[in-house]
Each structure stands twice: as C-alpha cells, then as structure tokens.
C-alpha positions as CSV (number, residue, x, y, z in Angstrom):
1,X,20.3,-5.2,15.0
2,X,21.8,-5.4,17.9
3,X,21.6,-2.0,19.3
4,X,17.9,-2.0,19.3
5,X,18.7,-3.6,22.7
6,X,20.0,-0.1,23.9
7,X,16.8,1.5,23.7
8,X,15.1,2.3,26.8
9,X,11.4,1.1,27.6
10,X,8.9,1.9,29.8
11,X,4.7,1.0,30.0
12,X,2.6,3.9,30.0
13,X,-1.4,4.2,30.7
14,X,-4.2,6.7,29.7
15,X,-7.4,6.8,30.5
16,X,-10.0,7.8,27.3
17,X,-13.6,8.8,27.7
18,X,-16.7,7.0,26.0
19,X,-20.4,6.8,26.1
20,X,-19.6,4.1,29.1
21,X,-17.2,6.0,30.8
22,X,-13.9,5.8,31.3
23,X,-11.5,3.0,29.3
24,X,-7.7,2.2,29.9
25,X,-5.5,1.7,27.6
26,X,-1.8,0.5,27.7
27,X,1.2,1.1,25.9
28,X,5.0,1.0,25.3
29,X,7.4,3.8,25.1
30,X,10.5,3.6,23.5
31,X,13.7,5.6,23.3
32,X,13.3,9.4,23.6
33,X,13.2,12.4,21.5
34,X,10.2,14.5,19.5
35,X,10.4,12.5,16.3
36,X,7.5,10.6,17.1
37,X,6.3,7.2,15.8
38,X,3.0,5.2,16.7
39,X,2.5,1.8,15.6
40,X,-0.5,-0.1,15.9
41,X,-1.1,-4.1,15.8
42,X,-3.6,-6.2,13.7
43,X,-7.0,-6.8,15.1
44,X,-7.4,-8.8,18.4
45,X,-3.5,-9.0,18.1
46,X,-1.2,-7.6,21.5
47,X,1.3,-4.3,20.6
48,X,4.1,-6.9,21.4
49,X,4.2,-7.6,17.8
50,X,5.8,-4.4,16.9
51,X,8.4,-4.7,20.0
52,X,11.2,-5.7,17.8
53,X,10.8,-3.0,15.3
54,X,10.3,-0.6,18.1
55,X,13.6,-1.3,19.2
56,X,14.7,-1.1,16.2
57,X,13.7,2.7,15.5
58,X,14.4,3.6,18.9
59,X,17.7,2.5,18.7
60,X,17.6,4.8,15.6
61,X,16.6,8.1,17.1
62,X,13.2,7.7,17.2
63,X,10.8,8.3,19.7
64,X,8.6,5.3,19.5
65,X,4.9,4.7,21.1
66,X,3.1,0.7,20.6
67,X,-0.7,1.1,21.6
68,X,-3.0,-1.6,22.7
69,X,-6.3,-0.3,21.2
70,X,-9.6,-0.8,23.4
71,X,-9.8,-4.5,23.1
72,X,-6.1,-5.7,22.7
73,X,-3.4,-6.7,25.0
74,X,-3.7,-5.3,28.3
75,X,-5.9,-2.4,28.1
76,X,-9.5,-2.6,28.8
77,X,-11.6,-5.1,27.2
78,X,-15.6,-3.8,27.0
79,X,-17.9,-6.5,26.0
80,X,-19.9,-3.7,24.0
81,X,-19.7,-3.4,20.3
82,X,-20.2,0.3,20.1
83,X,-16.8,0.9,22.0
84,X,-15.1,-0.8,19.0
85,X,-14.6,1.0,15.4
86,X,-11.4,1.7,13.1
87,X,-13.1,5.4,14.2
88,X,-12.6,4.2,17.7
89,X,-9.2,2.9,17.7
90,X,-7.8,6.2,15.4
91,X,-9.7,8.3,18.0
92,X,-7.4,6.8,20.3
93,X,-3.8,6.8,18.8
94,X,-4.9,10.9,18.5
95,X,-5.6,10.5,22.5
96,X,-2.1,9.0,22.8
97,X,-0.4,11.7,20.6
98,X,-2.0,14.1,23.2
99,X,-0.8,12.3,26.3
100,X,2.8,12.3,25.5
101,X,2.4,15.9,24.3
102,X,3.4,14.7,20.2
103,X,2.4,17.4,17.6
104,X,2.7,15.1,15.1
105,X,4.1,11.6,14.3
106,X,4.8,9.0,11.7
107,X,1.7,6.4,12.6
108,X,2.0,3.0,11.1
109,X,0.1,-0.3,11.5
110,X,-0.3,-3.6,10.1
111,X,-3.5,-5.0,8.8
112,X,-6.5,-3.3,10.4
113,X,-3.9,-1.5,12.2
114,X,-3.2,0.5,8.8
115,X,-6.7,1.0,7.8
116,X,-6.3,2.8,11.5
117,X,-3.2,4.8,10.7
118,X,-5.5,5.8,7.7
119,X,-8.2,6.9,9.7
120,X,-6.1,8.9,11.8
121,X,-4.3,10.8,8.6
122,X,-7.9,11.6,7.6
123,X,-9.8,12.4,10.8
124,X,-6.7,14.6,12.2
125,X,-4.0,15.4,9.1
126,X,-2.3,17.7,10.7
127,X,-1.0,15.0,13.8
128,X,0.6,12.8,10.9
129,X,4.2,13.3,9.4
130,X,3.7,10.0,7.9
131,X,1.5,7.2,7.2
132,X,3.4,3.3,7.1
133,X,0.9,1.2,5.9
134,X,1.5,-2.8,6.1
135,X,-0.4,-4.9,4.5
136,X,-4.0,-2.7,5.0
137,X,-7.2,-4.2,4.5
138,X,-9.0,-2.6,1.9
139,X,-11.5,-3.7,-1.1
140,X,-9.9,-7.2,-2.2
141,X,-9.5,-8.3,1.3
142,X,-13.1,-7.9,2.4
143,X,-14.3,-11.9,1.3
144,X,-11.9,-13.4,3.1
145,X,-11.7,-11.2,5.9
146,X,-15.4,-12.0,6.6
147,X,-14.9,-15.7,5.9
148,X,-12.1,-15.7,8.9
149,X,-13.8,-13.0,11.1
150,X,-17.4,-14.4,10.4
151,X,-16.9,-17.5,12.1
152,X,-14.8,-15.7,15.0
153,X,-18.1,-14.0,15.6
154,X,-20.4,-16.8,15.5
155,X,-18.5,-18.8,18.0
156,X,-17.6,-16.3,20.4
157,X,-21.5,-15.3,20.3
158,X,-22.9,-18.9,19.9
159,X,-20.5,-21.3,21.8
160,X,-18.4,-19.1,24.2
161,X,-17.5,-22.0,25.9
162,X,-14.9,-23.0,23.4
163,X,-13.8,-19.5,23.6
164,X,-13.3,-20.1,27.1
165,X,-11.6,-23.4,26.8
166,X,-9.1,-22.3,24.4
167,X,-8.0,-19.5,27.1
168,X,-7.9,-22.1,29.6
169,X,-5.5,-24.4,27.5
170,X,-3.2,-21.8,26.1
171,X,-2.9,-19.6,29.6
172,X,-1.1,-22.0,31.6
173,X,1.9,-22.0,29.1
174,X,4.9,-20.6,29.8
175,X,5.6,-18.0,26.9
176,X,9.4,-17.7,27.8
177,X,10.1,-20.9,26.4
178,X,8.5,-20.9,23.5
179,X,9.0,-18.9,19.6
180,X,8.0,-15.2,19.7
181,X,5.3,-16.2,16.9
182,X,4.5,-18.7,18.9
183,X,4.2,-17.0,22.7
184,X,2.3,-14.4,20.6
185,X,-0.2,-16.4,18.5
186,X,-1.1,-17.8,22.9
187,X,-1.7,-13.9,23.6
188,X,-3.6,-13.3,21.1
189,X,-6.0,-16.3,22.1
190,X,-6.0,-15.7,25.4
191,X,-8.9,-13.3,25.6
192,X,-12.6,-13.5,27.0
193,X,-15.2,-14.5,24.5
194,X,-17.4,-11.6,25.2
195,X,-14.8,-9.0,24.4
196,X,-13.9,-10.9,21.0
197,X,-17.5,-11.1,20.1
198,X,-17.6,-7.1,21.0
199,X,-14.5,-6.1,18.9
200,X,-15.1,-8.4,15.4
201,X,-18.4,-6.8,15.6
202,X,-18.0,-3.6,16.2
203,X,-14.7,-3.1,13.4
204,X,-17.2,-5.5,10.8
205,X,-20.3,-3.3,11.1
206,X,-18.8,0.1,11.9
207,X,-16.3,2.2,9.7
208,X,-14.1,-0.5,8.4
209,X,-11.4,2.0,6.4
210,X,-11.9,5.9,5.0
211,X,-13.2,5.8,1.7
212,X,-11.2,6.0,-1.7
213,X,-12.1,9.6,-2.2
214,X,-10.6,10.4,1.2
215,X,-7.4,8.2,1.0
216,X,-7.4,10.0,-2.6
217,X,-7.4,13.0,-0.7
218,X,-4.5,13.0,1.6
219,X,-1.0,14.5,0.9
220,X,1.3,13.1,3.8
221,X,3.9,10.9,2.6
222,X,2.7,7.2,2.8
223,X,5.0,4.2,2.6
224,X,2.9,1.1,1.9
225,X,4.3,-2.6,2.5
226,X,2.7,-4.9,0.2
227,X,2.5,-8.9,1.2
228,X,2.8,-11.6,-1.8
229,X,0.6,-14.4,-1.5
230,X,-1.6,-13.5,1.4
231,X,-5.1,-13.9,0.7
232,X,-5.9,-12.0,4.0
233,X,-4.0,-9.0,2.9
234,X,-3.7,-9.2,-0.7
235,X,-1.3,-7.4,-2.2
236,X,-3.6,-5.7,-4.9
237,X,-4.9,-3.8,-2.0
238,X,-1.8,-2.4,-1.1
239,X,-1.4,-1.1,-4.6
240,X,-4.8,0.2,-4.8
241,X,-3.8,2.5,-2.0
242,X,-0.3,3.2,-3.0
243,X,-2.1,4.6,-6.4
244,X,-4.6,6.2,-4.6
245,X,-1.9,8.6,-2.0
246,X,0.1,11.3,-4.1
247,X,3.6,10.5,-3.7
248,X,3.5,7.2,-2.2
249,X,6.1,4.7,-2.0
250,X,5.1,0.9,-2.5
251,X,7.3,-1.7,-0.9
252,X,6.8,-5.1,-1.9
253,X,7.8,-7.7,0.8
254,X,9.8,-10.9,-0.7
255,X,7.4,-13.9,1.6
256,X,4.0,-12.7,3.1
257,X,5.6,-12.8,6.7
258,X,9.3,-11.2,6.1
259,X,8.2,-8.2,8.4
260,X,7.8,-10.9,11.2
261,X,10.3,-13.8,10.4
262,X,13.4,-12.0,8.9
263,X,12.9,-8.4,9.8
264,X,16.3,-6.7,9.3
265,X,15.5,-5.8,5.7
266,X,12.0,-3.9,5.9
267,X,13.1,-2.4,9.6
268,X,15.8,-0.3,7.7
269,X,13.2,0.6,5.1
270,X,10.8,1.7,7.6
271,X,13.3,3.2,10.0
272,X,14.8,5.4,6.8
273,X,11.3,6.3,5.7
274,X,10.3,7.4,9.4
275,X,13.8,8.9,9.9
276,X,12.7,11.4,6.9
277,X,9.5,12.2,7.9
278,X,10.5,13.7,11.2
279,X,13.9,14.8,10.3
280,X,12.9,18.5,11.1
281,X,11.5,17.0,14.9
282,X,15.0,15.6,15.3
283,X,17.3,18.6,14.6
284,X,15.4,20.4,17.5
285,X,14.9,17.6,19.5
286,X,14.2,17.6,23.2
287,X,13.5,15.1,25.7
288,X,10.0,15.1,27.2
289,X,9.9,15.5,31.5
290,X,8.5,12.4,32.5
C-alpha cells in the first residue's frame, strides 16, 4: 500500500453552466495516463473520502479523477434545489470526462455516488468502460434513507441556526490531529444550512436513480460492492442491481465499513476490475499536456 504515496496529485477546477449561470466545481487528479477512472462521494460527503483509494489506483496505472459534485467539498454550494439532482451530479462527472479530454472511463461511487455512476452509464453509455458500484441506494434503502435525510431537511429548513452552530463548533478543529473518519465526518458537517436544505431536497424530489428497466438495459461491465448489516445501504439492493446488469460481478464486503476501515482487500478488487476495463486505454497510453 505503500506506493500509492508515489502517485502524483494535483486540484483541478471547471466551470459548468446552469439555469443560474455559471457553477465551480473542484476536483483531484491523480497519476497520469488515458485509463481513466472517476469516483464520486456519498451525498453531502467531501471527494477526500476516496483519496486513499485514488492513491491506490494511481499508484496502479490508473489515471484517477475525485469530483466534488455541486454542493460537496469545495465546489460551489447554490442554495437552490433545482441545481441539485442524481441527473445533475451525472451531468457533471460527463462535464469532467470532457475537461480532461477522457473518451471514456471506469466511473464508480459510493452510496448516492453509485446511483450517480448509474446515471451516467445510462444518460451517456458510450463515456463508461465500467461501472463500480458501492453500496447504491436503490428500492430497499429508500425508508431509511428518508428517515435520516427527512429530518436533515426539516432542520436545515426549520432551525438553521443549529445548522449553523454545529459549523461553528466543528470548524475551529484542527483536522491534522485527529482520525481520517474522524477529520472527515467535521467536513462533512461543516457546510451552510441553506446549501444542505438545497441538495437533500433537490436529490429526494428529483431523479433519485435510473429505473430497473434502464439499469436492466445497460451492457458495461458493473462491479457491485455489497455492505452487510447496513440498514442505509442494504445489501439486498446491491444484489437487486447486480441481477439486474448482464455480466455483473457482486462483491460482498466482510463488515459494512471495510472499504473505509481496512481497505487493502477491496482496493485490489477494485484496482483489478478497473485495470480490465481500460486495459486497451493503457497499452496505448499517453500522457495528457497539462
């Protein structure tokens, strides 16, 4: 795991239209190459919680891109619901792919960040080598979901103050010193209530996933992580759309968190299933001019 260290990294920008004009958005580049990867994070949650498995694959030949969708991290943070959508944020990894010049890429993402990298394999199938699906959020999760998300909504609506007054407890720390989980669990909290209100609202009540006939429809290869006892991304979800994608492969995870807390064994995984997906890419690879 070590080399992933070797990898090099650098912050990129581009700038999107929309019905309010123009919207940044942030994200990391790692290593070099045209075999092309996009990862994209949970809802609300910053792209530095696919850094480590970034490094990973770069440090693996693999040309890696982490996206802060509208809303996330350190891109642009509208306070208007109709800037937010899974339509939205797929509309944007394709924006990204067309930045960097990508023809196509593996895209991945992890909870609403997979029903993303769905979107994007339906709305533009020929930009996507391969889907990497962890943990989407699909049929079974939708209860729950709305029990967690619900209540986001109502107080970031209702009693933005609190909002506020977590942000004001949890900026001041010093994320150096504390647990990755930890340092990101602050970042993820550390956002203006109008802009949470805007993005639980917008993903609830717009397009939340593509429909079963469309996942049914697609023919890229998928690789689908599944989560044991994780009521927020059940596992039966992950097999409904691992039944639903020709060919797919369905990983089961051992502990609903061993992507995050003991990576090394689902990295290879992924890195091997992305590594086969753009093994044509690699045998001709170039490196793009900056």
């Amino acid at each position: 795991m070590g080399r992933a260290a070797l990898a090099s990294e650098q912050v990129g920008q581009l700038f999107v239209e929309s019905r309010r004009g123009r919207d940044r958005l942030e994200y990391t580049e790692y290593g070099a190459g045209d075999a092309w990867v996009v990862l994209v994070p949970p809802l609300l949650v910053p792209r530095r919680v696919h850094a480590h498995t970034a490094r990973t694959l770069a440090a693996n030949g693999l040309h890696v891109l982490v996206l802060d969708p509208l809303g996330h991290g350190r891109s642009d943070r509208p306070a208007d619901p109709l800037s937010y959508s899974v339509s939205a944020f797929a509309a944007q990894v394709v924006a990204l792919l067309d930045h960097v010049g990508a023809a196509r890429a593996v895209v991945g993402g992890s909870s609403i960040g997979a029903n993303v990298a769905l979107e994007v394999a339906v709305s533009a199938p020929e930009r996507v080598a391969g889907l990497v699906l962890d943990g989407p959020v699909l049929d079974n999760a939708l209860g729950v979901q709305l029990a967690v998300l619900g209540p986001v909504l109502a107080t970031a609506r209702l009693a933005p103050l609190a909002v506020s007054g977590v942000r004001l407890l949890t900026r001041p720390v010093p994320r150096r010193v504390l647990p990755e989980w930890l340092g990101l669990t602050l970042d993820t909290l550390d956002a203006r209530p109008g802009p949470v209100a805007a993005a639980v609202h917008g993903v609830l009540f717009g397009r939340f996933a593509p429909s079963s006939a469309e996942r049914a429809a697609l023919t890229v290869p998928a690789l689908v992580l599944a989560r044991p006892a994780d009521p927020f991304h059940p596992a039966a979800d992950a097999e409904l759309v691992a039944g639903e994608i020709a060919g797919a492969v369905l990983e089961r995870a051992t502990a609903p968190l061993e992507w995050r807390r003991r990576p090394e064994r689902l990295d290879l995984v992924v890195t091997r299933f992305a590594r086969e997906c753009t093994r044509p890419a690699r045998r001709g690879r170039r490196t793009r001019s900056s």
